[in-house]
N, C-alpha and C positions, 0 to 999 in steps of 0.2 A: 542250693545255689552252688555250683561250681566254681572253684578260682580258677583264674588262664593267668599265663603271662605272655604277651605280645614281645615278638620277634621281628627288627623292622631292619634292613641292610642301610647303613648310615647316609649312602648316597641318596636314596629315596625316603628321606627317614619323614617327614612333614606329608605326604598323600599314604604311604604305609602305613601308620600309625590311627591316620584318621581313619583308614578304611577299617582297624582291624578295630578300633573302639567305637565304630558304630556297629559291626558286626558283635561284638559282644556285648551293648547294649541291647542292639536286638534280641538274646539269646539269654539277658540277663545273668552274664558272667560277672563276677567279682575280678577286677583285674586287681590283681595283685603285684607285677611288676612288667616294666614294659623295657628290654633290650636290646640297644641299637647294637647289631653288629658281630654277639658274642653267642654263638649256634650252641657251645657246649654249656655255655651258663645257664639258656633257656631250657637244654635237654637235664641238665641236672637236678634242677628243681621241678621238673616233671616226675624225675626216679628218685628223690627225694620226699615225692608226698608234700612240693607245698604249693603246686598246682597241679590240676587236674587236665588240664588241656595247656597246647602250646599253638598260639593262631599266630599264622602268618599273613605276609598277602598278596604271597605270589609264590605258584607250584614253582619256582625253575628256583626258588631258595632251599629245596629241599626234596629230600626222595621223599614220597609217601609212608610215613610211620603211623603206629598206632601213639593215640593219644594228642595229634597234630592235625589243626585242622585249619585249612586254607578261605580268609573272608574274601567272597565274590567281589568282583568290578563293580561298580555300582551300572544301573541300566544306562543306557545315554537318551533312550527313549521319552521321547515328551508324552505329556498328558494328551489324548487324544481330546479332552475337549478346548485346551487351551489354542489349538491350531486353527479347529473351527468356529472358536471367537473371534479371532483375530481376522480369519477369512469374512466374518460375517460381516463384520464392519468396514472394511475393504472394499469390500463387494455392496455394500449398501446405497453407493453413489456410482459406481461403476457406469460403461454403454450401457448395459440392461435395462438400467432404469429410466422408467418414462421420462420424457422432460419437463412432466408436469410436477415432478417430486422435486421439492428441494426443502432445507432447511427452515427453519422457521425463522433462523435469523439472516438469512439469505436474503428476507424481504424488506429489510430495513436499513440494507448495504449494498445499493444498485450503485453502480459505477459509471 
């Protein structure tokens, strides 16, 4: 198992942080210390041997180094079948359907 320490710019410190600890759960990192702010404290303890890696979570924090690695955006993309549930129900009573289809408790609530 490798140790990281997470690098997160103070202003965006609360969605930086999350993204770079679900990226090193993912990956199964030991995080070992997490630094809002301070670029040379995280690069030290990388050349110190008491992590292994330094995740950030955004390329424009840093030039590309060895030993530095950047956790991705998360997707924004929805579940493909969550859309065509929701369409399917939608569409369940929709014009299309005959007007012989209705509810079952439809017939017990004539107005």
């Amino acid at each position: 198992m490798l140790d990281a320490v997470i690098y997160v710019r103070p202003e965006n410190y609360s969605a930086s942080a999350a993204r770079c600890l679900d990226y090193c759960s993912a990956r199964r990192y030991n995080v070992v210390g997490l630094i809002p702010g301070d670029w040379d404290a995280a690069m030290r303890m990388l050349h110190e041997g008491k992590a292994s890696v330094v995740v950030v979570s955004s390329v424009e924090q840093m030039e590309p180094q060895p030993g530095v690695e950047i956790a991705p955006k998360p997707s924004s993309r929805r579940r493909s079948g969550a859309r065509s549930t929701g369409n399917a129900a939608r569409n369940r009573w929709s014009a299309e359907t005959p007007p012989t289809a209705q509810p079952a408790a439809a017939k017990h609530y004539r107005y």
